[in-house]
PDB file with SEQRES, HELIX, SHEET and CRYST1 records, atoms N, CA, C and O in Angstrom:
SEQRES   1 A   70  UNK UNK UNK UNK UNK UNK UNK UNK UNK UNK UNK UNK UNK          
SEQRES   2 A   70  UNK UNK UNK UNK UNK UNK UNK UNK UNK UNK UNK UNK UNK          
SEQRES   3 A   70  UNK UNK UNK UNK UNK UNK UNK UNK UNK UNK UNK UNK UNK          
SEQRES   4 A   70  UNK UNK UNK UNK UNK UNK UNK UNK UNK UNK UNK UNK UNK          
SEQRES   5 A   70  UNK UNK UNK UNK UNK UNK UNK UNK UNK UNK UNK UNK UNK          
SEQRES   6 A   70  UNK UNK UNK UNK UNK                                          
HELIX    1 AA1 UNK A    7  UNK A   13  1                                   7    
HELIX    2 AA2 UNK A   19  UNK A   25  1                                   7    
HELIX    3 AA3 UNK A   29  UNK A   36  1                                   8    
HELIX    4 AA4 UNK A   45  UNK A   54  1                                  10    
HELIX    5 AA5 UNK A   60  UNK A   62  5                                   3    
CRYST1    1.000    1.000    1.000  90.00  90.00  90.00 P 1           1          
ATOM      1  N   UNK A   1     -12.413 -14.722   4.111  1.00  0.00           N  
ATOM      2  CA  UNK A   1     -12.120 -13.596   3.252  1.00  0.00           C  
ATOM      3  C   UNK A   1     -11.115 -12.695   3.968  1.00  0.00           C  
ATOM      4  O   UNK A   1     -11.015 -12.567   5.188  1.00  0.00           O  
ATOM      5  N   UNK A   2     -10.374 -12.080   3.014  1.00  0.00           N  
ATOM      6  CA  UNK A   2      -9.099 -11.550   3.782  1.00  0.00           C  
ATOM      7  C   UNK A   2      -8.924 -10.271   2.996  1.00  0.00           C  
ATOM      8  O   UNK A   2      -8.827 -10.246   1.769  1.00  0.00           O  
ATOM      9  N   UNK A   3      -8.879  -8.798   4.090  1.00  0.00           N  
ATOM     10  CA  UNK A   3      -7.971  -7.934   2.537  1.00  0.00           C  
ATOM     11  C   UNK A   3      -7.219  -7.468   2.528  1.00  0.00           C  
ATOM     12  O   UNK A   3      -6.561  -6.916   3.410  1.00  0.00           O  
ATOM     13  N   UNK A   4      -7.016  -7.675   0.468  1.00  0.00           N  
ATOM     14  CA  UNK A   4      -5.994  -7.525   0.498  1.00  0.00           C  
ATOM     15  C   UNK A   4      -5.218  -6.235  -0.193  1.00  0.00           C  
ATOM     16  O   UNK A   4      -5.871  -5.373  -0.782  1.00  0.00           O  
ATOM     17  N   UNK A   5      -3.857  -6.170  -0.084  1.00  0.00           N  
ATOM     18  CA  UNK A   5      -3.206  -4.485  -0.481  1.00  0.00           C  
ATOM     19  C   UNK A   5      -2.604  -4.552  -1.360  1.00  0.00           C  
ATOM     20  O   UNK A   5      -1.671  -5.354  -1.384  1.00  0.00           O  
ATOM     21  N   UNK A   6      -2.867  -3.791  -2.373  1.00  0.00           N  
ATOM     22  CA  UNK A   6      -2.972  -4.346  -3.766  1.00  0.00           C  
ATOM     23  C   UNK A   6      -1.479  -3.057  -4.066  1.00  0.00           C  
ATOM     24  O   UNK A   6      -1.335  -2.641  -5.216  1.00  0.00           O  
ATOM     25  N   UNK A   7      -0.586  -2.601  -3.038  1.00  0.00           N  
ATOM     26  CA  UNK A   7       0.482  -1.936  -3.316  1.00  0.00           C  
ATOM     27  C   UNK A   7       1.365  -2.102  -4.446  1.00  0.00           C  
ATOM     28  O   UNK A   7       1.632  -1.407  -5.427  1.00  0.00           O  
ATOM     29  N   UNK A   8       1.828  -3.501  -3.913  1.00  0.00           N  
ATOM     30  CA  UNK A   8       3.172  -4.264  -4.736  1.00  0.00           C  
ATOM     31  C   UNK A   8       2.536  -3.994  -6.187  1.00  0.00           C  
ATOM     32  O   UNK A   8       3.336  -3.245  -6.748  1.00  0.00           O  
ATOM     33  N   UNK A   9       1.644  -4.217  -6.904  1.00  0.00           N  
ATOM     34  CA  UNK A   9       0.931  -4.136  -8.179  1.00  0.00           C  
ATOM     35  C   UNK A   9       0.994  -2.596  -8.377  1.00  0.00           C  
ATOM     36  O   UNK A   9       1.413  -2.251  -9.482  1.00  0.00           O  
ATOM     37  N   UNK A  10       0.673  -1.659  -7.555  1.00  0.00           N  
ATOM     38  CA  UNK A  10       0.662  -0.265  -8.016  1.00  0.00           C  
ATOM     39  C   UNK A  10       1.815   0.265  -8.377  1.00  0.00           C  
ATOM     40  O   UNK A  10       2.017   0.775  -9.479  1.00  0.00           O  
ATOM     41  N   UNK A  11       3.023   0.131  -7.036  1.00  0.00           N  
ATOM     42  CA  UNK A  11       4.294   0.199  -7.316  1.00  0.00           C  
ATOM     43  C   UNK A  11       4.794  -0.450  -8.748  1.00  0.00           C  
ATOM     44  O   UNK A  11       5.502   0.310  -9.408  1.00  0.00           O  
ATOM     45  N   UNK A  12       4.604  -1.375  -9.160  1.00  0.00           N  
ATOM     46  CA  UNK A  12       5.217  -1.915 -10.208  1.00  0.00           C  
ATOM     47  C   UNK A  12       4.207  -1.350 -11.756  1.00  0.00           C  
ATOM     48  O   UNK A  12       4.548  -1.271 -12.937  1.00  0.00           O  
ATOM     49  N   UNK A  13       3.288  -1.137 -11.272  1.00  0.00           N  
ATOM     50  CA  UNK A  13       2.415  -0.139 -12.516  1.00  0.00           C  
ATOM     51  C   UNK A  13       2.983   1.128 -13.204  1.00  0.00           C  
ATOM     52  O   UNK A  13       2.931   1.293 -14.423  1.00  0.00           O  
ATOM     53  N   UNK A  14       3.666   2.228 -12.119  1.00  0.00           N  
ATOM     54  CA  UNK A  14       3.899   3.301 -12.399  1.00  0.00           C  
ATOM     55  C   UNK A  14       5.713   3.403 -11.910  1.00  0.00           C  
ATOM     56  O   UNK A  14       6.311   4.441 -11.626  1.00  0.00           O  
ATOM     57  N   UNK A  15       6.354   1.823 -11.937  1.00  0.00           N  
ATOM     58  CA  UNK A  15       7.669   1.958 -12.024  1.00  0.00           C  
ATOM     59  C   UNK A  15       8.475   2.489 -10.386  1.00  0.00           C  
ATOM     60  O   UNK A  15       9.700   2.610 -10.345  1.00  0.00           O  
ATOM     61  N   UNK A  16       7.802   2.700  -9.421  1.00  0.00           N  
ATOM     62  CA  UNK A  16       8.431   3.408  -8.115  1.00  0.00           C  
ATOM     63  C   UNK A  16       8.774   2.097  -7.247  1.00  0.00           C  
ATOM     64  O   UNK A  16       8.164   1.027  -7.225  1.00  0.00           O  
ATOM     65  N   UNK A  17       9.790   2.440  -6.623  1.00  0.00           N  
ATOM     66  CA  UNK A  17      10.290   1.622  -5.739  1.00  0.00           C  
ATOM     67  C   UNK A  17       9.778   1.683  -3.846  1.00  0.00           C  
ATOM     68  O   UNK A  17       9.654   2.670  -3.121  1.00  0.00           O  
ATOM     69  N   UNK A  18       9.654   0.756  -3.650  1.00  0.00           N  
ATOM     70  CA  UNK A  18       9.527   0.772  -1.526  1.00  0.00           C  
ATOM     71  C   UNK A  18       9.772   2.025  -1.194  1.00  0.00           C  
ATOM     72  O   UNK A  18       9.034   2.971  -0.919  1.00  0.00           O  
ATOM     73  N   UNK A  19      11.292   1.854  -1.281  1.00  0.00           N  
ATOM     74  CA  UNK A  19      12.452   3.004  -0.924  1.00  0.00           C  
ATOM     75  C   UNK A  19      11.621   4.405  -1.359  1.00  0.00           C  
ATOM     76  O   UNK A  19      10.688   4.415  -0.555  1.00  0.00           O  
ATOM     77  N   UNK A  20      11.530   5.183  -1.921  1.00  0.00           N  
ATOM     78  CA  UNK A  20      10.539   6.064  -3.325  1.00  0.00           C  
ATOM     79  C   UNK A  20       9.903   6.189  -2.596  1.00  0.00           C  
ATOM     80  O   UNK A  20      10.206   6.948  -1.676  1.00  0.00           O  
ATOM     81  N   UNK A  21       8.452   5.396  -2.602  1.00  0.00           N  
ATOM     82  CA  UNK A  21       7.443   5.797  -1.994  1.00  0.00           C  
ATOM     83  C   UNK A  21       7.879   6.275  -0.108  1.00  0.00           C  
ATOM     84  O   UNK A  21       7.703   7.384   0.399  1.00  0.00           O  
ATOM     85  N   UNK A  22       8.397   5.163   0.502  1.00  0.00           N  
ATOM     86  CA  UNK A  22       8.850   5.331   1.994  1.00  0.00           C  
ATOM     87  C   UNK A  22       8.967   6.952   2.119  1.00  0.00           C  
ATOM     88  O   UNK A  22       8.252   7.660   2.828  1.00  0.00           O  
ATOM     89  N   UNK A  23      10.096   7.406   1.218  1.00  0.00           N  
ATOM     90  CA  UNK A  23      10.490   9.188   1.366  1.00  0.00           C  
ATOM     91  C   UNK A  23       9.355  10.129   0.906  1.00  0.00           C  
ATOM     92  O   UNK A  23       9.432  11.317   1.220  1.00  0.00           O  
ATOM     93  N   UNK A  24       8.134   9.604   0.063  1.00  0.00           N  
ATOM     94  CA  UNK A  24       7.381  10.811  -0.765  1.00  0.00           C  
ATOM     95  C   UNK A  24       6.339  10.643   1.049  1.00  0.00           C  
ATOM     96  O   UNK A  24       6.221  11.654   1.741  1.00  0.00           O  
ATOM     97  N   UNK A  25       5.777   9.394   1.483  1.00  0.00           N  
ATOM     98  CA  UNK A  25       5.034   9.404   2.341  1.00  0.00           C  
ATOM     99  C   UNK A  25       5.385   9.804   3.793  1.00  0.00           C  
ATOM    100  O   UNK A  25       4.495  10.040   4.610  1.00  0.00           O  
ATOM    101  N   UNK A  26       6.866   9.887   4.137  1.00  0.00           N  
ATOM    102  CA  UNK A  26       7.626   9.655   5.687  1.00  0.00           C  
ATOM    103  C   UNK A  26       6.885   8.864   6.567  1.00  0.00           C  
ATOM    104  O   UNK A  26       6.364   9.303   7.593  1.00  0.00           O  
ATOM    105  N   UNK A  27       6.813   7.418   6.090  1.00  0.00           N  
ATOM    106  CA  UNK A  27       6.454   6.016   6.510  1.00  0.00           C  
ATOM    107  C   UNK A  27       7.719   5.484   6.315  1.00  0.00           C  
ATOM    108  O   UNK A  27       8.465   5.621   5.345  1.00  0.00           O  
ATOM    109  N   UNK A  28       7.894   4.807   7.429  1.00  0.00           N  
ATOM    110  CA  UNK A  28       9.233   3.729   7.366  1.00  0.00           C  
ATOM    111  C   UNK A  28       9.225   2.930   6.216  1.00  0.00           C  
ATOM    112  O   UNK A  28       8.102   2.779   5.735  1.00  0.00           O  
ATOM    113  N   UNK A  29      10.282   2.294   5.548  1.00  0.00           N  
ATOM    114  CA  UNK A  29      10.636   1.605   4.821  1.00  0.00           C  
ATOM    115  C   UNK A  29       9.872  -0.130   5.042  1.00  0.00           C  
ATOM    116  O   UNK A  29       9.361  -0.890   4.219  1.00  0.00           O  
ATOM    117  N   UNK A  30      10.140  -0.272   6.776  1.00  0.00           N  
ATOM    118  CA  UNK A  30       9.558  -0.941   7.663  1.00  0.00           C  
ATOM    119  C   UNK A  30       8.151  -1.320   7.095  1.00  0.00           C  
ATOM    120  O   UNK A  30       7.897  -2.383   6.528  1.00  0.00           O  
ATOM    121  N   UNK A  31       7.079  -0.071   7.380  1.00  0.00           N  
ATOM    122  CA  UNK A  31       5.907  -0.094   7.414  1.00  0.00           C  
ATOM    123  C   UNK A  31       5.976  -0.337   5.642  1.00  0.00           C  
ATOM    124  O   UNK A  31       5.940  -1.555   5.467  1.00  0.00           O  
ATOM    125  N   UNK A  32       6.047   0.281   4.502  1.00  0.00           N  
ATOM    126  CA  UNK A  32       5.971   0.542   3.185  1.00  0.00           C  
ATOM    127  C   UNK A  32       6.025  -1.479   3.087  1.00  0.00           C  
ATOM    128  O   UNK A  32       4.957  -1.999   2.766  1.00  0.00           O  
ATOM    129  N   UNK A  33       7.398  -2.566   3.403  1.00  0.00           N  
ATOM    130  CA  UNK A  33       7.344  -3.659   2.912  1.00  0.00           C  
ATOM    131  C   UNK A  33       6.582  -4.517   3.693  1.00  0.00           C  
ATOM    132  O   UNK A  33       6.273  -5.634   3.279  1.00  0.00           O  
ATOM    133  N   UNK A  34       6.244  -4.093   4.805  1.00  0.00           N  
ATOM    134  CA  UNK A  34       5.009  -4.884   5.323  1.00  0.00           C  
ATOM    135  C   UNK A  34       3.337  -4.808   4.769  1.00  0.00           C  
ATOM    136  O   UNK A  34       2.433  -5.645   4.757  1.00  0.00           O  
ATOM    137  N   UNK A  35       3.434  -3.279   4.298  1.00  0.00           N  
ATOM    138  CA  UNK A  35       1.908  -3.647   3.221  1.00  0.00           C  
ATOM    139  C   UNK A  35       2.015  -3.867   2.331  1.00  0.00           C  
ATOM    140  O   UNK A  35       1.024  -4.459   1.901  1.00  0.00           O  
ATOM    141  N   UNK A  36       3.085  -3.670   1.336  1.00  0.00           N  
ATOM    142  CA  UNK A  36       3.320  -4.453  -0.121  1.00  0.00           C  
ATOM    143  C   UNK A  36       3.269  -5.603   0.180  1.00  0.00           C  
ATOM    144  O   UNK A  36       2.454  -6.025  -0.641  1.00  0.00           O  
ATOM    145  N   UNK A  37       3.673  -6.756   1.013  1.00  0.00           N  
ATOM    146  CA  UNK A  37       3.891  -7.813   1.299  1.00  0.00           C  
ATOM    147  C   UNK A  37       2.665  -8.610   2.166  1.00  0.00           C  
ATOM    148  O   UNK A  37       2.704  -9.763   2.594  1.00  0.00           O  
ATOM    149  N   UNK A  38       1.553  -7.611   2.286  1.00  0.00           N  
ATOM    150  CA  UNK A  38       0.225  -8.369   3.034  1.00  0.00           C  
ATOM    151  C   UNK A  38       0.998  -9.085   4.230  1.00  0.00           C  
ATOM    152  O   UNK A  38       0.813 -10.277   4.473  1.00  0.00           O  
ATOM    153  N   UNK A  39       1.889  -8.273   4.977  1.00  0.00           N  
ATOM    154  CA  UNK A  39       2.198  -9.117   6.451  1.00  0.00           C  
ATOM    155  C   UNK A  39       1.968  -8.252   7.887  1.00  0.00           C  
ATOM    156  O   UNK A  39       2.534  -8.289   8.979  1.00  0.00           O  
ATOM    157  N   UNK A  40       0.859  -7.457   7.336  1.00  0.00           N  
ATOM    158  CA  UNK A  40       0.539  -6.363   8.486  1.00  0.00           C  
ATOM    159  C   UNK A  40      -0.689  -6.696   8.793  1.00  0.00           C  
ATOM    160  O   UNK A  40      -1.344  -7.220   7.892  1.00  0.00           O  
ATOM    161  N   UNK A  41      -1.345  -6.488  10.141  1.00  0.00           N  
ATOM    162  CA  UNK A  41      -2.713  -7.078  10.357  1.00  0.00           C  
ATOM    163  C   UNK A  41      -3.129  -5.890  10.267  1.00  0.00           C  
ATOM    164  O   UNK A  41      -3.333  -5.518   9.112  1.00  0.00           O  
ATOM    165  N   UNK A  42      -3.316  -5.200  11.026  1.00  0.00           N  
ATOM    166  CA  UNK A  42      -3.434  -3.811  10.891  1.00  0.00           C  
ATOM    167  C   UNK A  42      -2.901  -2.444   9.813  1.00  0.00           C  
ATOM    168  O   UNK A  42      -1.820  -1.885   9.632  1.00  0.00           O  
ATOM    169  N   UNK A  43      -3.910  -2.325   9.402  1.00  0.00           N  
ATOM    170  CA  UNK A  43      -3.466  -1.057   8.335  1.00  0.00           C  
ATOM    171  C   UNK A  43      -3.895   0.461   8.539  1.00  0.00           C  
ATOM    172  O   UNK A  43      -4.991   0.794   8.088  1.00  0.00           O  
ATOM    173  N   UNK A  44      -3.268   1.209   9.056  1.00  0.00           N  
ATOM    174  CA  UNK A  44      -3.252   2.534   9.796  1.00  0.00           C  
ATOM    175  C   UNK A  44      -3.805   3.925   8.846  1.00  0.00           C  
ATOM    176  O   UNK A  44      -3.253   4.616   7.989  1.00  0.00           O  
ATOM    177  N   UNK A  45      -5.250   3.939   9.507  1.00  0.00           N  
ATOM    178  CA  UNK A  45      -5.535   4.870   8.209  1.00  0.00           C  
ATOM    179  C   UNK A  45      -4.721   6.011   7.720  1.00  0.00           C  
ATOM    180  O   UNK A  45      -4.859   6.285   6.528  1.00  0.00           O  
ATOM    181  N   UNK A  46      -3.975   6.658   8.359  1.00  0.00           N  
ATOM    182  CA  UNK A  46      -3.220   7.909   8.454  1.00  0.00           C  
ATOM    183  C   UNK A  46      -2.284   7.032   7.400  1.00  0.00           C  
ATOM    184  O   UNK A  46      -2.541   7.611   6.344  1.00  0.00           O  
ATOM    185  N   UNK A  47      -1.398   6.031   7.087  1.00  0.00           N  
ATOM    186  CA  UNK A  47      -0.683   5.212   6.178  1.00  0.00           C  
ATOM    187  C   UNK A  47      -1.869   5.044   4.839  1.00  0.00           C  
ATOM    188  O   UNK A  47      -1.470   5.063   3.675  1.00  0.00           O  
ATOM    189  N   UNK A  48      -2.792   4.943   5.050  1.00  0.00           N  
ATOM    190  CA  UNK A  48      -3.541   4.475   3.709  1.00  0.00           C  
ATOM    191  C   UNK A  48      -3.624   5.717   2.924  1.00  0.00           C  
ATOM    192  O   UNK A  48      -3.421   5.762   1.710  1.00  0.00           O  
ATOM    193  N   UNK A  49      -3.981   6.892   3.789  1.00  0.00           N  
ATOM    194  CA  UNK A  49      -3.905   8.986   3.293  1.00  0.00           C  
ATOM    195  C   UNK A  49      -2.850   9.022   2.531  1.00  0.00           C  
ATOM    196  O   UNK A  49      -2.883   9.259   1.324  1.00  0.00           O  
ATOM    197  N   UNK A  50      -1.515   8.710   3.405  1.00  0.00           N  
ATOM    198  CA  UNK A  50      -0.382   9.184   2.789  1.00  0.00           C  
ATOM    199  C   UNK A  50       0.086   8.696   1.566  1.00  0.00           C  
ATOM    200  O   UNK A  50       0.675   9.310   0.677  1.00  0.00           O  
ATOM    201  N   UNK A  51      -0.371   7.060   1.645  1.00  0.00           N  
ATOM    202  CA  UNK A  51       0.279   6.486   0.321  1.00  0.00           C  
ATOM    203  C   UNK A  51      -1.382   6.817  -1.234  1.00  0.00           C  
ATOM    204  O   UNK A  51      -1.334   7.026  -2.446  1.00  0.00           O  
ATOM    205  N   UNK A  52      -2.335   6.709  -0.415  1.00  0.00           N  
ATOM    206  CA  UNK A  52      -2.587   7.332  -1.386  1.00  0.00           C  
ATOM    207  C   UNK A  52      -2.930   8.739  -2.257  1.00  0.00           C  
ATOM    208  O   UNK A  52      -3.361   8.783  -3.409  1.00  0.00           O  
ATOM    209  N   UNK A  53      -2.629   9.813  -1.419  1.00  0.00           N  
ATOM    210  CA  UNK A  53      -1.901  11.132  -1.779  1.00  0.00           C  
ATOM    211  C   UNK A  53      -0.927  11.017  -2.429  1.00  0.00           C  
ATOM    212  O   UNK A  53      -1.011  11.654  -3.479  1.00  0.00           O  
ATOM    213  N   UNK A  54       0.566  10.154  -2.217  1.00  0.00           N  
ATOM    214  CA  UNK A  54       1.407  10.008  -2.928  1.00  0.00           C  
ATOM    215  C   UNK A  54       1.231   9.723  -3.880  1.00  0.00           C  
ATOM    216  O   UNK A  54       1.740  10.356  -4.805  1.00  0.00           O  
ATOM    217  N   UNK A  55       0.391   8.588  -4.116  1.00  0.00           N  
ATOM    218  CA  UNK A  55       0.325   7.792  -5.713  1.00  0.00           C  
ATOM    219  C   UNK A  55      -0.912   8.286  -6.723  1.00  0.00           C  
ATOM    220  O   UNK A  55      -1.363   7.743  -7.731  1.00  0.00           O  
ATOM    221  N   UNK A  56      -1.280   9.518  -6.063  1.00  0.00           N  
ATOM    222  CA  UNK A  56      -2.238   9.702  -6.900  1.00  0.00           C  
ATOM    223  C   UNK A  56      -4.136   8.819  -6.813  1.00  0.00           C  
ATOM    224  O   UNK A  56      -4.997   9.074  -7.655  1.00  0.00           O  
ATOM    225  N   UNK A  57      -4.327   7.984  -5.800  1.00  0.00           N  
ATOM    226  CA  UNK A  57      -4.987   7.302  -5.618  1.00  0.00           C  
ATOM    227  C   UNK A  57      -6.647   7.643  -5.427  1.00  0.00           C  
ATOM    228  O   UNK A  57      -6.915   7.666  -4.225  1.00  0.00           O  
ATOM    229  N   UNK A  58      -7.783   7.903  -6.249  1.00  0.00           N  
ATOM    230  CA  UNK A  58      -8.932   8.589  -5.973  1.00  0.00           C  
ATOM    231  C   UNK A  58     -10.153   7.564  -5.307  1.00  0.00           C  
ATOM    232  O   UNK A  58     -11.234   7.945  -4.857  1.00  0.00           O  
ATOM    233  N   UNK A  59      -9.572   5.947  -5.395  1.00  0.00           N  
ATOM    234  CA  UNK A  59     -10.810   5.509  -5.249  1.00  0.00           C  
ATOM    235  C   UNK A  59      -9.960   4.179  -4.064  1.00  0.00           C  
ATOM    236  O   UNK A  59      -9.142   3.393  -4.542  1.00  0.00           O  
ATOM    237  N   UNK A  60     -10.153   4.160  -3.285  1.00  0.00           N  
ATOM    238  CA  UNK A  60      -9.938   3.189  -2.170  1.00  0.00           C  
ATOM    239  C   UNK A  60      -9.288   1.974  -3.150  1.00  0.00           C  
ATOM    240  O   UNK A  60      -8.079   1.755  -3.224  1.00  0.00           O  
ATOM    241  N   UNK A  61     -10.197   1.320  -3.793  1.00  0.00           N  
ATOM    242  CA  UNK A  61     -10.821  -0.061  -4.176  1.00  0.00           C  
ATOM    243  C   UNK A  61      -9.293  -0.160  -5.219  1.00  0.00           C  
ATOM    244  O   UNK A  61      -8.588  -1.169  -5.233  1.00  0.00           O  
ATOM    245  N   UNK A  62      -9.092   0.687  -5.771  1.00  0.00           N  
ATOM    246  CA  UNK A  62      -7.537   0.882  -5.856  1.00  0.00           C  
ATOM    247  C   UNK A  62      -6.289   0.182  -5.317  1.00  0.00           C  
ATOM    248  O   UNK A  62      -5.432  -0.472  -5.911  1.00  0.00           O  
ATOM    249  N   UNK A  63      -6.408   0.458  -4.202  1.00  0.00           N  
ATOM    250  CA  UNK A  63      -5.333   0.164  -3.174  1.00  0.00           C  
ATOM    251  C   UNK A  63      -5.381  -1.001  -2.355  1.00  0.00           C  
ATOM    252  O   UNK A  63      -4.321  -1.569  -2.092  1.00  0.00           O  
ATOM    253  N   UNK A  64      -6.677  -1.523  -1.828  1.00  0.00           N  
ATOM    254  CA  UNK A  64      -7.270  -2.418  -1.223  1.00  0.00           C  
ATOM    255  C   UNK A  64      -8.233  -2.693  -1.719  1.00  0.00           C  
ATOM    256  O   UNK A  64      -9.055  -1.917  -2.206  1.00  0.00           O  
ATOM    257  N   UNK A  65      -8.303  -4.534  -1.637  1.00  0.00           N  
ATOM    258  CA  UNK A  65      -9.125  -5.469  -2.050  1.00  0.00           C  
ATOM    259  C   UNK A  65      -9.666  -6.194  -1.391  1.00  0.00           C  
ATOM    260  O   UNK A  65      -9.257  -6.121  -0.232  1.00  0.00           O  
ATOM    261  N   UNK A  66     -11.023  -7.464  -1.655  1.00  0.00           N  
ATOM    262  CA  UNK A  66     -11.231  -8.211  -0.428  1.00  0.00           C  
ATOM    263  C   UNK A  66     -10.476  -9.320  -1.603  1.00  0.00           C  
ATOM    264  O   UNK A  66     -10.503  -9.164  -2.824  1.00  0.00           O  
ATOM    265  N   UNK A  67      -9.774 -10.527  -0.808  1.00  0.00           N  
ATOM    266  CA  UNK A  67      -9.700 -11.401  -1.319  1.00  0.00           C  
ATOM    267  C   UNK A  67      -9.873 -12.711  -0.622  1.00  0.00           C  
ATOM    268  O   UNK A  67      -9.910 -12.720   0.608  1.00  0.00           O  
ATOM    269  N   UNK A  68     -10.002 -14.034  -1.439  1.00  0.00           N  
ATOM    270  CA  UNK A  68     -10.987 -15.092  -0.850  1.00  0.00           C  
ATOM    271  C   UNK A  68      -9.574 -16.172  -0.045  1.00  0.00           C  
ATOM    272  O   UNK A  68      -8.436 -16.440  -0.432  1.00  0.00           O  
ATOM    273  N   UNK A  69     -10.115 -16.436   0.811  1.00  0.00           N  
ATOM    274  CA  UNK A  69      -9.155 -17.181   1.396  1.00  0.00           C  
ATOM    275  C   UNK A  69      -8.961 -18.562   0.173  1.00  0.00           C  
ATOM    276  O   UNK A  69      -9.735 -18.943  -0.704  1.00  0.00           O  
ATOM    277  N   UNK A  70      -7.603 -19.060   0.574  1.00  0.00           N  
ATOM    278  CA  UNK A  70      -6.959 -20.454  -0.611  1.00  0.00           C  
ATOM    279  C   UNK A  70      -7.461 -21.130   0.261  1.00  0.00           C  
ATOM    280  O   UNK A  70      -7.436 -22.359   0.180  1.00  0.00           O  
TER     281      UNK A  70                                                      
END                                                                             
């Protein structure tokens, strides 16, 4: 079981781009396509605050998922 960051789906829900979010949070662009892209092992809680302050986000389960290994 693996989890996973259910970003790329939010971003494309409410129309905002990487770039967009990167400036509302002052998280690198860097960091922003490595969790849309599930290629970060580590996910930095102070990054999980910011993006979800930005997006409006009230419930974790939102943002992050568990998902089952293929």
């Amino acid at each position: 079981m693996n989890i996973e960051i259910k970003l790329k789906e939010l971003l494309k829900k409410i129309n905002m781009e990487q770039k967009e979010l990167a400036e509302l949070t002052g998280l690198s662009s860097r960091t922003i396509s490595e969790l849309v892209n599930n290629k970060t092992e580590r996910i930095p809680k102070t990054a999980l605050v910011k993006i979800a302050i930005a997006l409006n986000v009230n419930d974790i389960r939102d943002l992050i998922d568990f998902a089952k290994d293929k």
